[in-house]
C-alpha angles and dihedrals in degrees: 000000000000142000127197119189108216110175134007109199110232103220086058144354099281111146131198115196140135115246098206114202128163095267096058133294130286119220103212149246073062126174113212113221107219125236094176092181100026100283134079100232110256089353130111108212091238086066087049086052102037102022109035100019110218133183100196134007125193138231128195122239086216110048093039085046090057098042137036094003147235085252092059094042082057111054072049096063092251138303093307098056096040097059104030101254114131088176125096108284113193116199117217104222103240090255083115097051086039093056081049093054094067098140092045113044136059121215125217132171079255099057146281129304109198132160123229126263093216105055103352098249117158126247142181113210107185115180085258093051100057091045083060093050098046086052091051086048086052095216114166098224115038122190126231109247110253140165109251098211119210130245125270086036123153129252091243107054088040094061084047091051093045086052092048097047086052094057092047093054092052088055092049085047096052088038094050100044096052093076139029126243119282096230104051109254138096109298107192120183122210125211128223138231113222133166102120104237103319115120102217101037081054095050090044083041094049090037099064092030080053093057096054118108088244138145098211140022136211145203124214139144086084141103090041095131093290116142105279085241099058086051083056097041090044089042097054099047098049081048089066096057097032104093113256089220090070127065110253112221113199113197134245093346127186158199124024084254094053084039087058099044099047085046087059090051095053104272117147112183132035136172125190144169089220098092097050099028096057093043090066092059092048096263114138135177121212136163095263095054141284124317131201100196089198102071114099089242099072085051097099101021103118099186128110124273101251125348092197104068119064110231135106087245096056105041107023102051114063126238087245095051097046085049083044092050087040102047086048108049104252117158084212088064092053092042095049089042089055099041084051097048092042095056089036080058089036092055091036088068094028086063093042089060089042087057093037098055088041085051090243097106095116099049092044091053101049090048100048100045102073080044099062096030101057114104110241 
């Protein structure tokens, strides 16, 4: 794995580079589509790769763990060949379902015992352990385990859980390392920044995760219900001690606006729900603004989604037969509404990097943000 920084913009900290690993290279800014379970949901991975175009999609060490097992990933020859998908695939831990399951896991300096949402069963994830699961997986990139901390959280027990979460990544370090990758290509893990939204508990977070002798470094511990400007306020300053020579991955972010924004810090790589999840409710984003099919005014409207983006979703399906297929419970409508919000987030980065790489990035950004956040 290898990243080259091509461009900084010079109105902000925008960065263009290409992240190679052995399943193919990543252009970045990039946005990570997720397939929790191994599956984007309503999505074929040829669309992924010809539709939407992705670089990179995700899995989840927890949910694959539970069903349908590592023992299973593995007689396929791991996650990629399992589900058809010869692209990079990165595998979030399990810290941010852990932090989910707070009525139903029990955290130690060993680890965390949690029981399973789908039949109650009881298990035991150590830092070792889930560096075991995600190689069995076979994801390119693997995640550190950490303990996600809620927000409002206090000062005192987020200091406990970054220690904590330090610890634990020494342990993954020592554990991972210790042992090559079971297929046979390039395995890279990736550490993570805590500290909530505290100042001095995320410099002394970024400082020791900057330290590590790793290829890529991530954010978490955000978009956990904080103020939006607390996650730019928290981003920016993590992006000033993170190495520039290492992509910078923020967690579980977020809307076009915070894309943009955190774009804008420094930050390279983002995965988020929201696309697909919305998508399923009738919410769209466009380039022209935010739809919500539902509403009575999009029933007779029998023009494409949205001209400006080029895919058959998008420009071929009208905004009266999506709300048709929607309001009536179609799994065509969620599928066509998440094919079309998925490209709209894939050329959203894809043109970032475009204006990045011109020198135009600022400009772009403050004119198109009004633009795609307006309500239609």
């Amino acid at each position: 794995m290898n990243f080259n920084l091509l461009h900084t913009d010079s109105g902000s900290k925008a960065r263009a580079g290409i992240l190679q690993t052995d399943h193919g290279d990543i252009e970045t800014p990039i946005f990570m589509p997720v397939g929790t379970a191994g599956t984007v949901k309503g999505v074929h991975q040829h669309e992924l790769e010809d539709t939407i175009k992705a670089h990179i999609i995700l899995g989840n060490t927890y949910h694959l763990y539970l069903r349908p097992g590592t023992e299973v990933l593995e007689k396929a020859g791991g996650l990629h060949k399992f589900i058809g998908w010869d692209k990079p695939i990165l595998t979030d831990s399990g810290g941010y379902q852990v932090y989910s399951l707070s009525n139903r896991r029990k955290i130690t300096e060993e680890g965390v015992k949690f029981l399973s949402h789908i039949d109650g069963s009881s298990h035991f994830f150590t830092p070792e352990f889930v560096m075991d699961i995600q190689k069995q997986i076979g994801a390119d990139i693997i995640m550190a385990f950490d303990e996600c901390t809620p927000y409002p959280c206090e000062h005192g027990y987020a200091k406990k859980s970054m220690e904590m979460t330090h610890r634990w990544l020494d342990r993954c370090m020592q554990h991972f390392h210790a042992s090559g990758s079971i297929y046979g290509y390039q395995q890279t893990l990736a550490p993570i920044v805590q500290g909530s939204v505290y100042k001095d508990l995320r410099i002394l977070s970024a400082e020791y995760i900057a330290a590590q002798p790793s290829l890529i470094n991530a954010i978490g511990g955000l978009s956990v219900g904080e103020p939006t400007e607390m996650l730019y306020e928290m981003t920016d300053l993590v992006c000033q001690i993170l190495p520039d020579e290492k992509p910078r991955y923020l967690m579980g972010v977020g809307t076009p606006a915070n894309i943009l924004e955190c774009i804008a810090l420094g930050i390279d790589m983002f995965d988020c729900v929201m696309p697909t999840r919305n998508a399923r409710h009738g919410l769209l984003f466009t380039t022209e603004g935010i739809i919500n099919i539902k509403n009575l005014k999009w029933k007779t409207d029998f023009t494409a989604l949205d001209t400006g983006l080029d895919n058959f979703a998008s420009t071929t399906y009208s905004k009266a037969y999506l709300r048709h297929l929607i309001y009536s419970g179609e799994l065509l409508g969620a599928q066509i509404a998440s094919l079309h919000n998925l490209s709209f987030y894939l050329w959203l980065v894809k043109e970032a990097r475009k204006q990045i790489l011109e020198g135009r990035f600022s400009d772009w950004k403050n004119a198109i943000l009004p633009k795609i956040s307006r309500r239609l």
